[in-house]
C-alpha positions in Angstrom: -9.9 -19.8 -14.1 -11.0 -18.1 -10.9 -14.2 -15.3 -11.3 -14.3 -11.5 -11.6 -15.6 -11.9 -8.1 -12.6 -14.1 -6.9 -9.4 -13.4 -5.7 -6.0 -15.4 -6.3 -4.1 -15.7 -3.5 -1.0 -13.7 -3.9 1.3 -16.4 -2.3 1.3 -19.8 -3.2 3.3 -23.1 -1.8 4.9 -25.9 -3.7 6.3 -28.5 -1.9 7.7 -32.1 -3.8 6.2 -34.7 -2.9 8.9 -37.2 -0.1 10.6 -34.3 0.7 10.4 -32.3 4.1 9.6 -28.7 4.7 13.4 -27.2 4.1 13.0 -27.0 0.7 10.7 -25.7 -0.8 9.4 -23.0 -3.5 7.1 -20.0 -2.9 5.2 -19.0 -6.1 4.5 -15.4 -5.4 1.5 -13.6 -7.8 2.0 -9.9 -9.2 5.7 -9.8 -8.2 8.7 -9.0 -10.6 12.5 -8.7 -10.1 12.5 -5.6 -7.8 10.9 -8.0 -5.0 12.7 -11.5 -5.8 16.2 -9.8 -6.1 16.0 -7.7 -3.1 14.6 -10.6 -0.7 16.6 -13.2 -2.3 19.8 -11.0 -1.1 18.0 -10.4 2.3 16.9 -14.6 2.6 20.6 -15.7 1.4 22.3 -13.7 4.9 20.9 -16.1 6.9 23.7 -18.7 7.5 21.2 -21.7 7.7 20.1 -21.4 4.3 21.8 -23.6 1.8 20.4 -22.3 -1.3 18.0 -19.0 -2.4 17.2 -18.3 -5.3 14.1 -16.7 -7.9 13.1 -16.7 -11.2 10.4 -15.1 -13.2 8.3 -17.5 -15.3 7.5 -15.7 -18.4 8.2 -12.0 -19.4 4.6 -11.9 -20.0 3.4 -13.6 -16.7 3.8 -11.2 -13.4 4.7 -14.2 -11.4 8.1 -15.2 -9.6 9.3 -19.1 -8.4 11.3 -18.3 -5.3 13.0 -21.3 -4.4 14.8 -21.9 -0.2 16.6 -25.0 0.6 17.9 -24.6 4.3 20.3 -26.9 6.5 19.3 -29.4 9.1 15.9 -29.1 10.2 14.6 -25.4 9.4 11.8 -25.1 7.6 12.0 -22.8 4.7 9.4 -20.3 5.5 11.3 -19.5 8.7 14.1 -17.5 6.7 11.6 -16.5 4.1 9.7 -14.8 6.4 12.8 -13.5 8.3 13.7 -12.1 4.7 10.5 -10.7 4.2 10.2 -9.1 8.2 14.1 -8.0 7.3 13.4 -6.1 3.5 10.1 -4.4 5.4 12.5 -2.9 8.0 15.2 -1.9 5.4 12.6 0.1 3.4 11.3 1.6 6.4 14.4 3.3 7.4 14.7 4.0 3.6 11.7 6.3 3.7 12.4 7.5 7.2 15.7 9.2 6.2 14.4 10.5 3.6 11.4 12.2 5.4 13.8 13.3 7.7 16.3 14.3 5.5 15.4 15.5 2.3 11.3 16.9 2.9 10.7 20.0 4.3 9.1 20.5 7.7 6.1 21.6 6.3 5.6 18.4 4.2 6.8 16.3 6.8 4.1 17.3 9.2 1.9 17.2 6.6 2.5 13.4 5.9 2.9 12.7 9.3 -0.9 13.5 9.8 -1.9 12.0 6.3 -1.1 8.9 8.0 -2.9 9.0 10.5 -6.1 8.9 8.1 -6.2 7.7 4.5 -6.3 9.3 1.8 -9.0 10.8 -0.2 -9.5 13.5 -3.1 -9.0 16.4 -1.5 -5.7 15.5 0.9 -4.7 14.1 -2.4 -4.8 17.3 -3.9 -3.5 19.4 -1.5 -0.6 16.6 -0.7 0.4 17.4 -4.7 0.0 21.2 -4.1 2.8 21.5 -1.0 5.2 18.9 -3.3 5.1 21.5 -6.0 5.4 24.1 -4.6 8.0 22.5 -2.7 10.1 21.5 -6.1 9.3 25.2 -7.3 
């Protein structure tokens, strides 16, 4: 059992034993159907990979078995991290549309310089003031 102090790593590898690096299952901590469904869709375009697929463990555990098997010689973290790179740019233009979109100017400038430094109490505060008075 790791320590208060530690911390698990949030990605782990699990590779049978005789077999090469195409198949292979990433054990991935603090993770729950919104992330396995989404990158097992994203993993599974790929035309080199055979199989993709996820499960969660236990309803009670916050822990997801993602399983690649690719074709020929690829390794299996090439696609997953492809999938991964590929979900991160999907959710990027997600957010960006909708800044553009849907926020007012005001609130888009606003966030625009929030991230240029992070957050504390007051930006906080004043971040929640311009949304409600935006949904007002």
């Amino acid at each position: 059992m790791a320590e208060s102090g530690e911390r698990k790593a949030a990605l782990e590898m699990v590779q049978a034993d005789g077999t090469d690096g195409n198949c292979v299952t990433f054990v991935l901590h603090d993770e729950d159907h919104t992330l396995g469904n989404s990158l097992r869709y994203m993993v599974m375009k790929n035309p080199d990979v055979e199989f993709c697929g996820y499960c969660i463990t236990h309803p009670s555990e916050s822990k997801i078995n993602f399983r690649i098997q690719t074709r020929g010689s690829l390794p299996a973290v090439e696609p997953f991290r492809k999938g991964l790179n590929d979900l991160m740019g999907v959710c990027q233009h997600v957010l960006d549309t909708f800044e553009v979109r849907l926020l007012p100017e005001e609130l888009r400038s606003f966030l625009d310089q929030e991230r240029q430094r992070t957050f504390d109490a007051e930006s906080l505060i004043a971040f929640s003031g311009i949304l409600c008075l935006t949904l007002v």
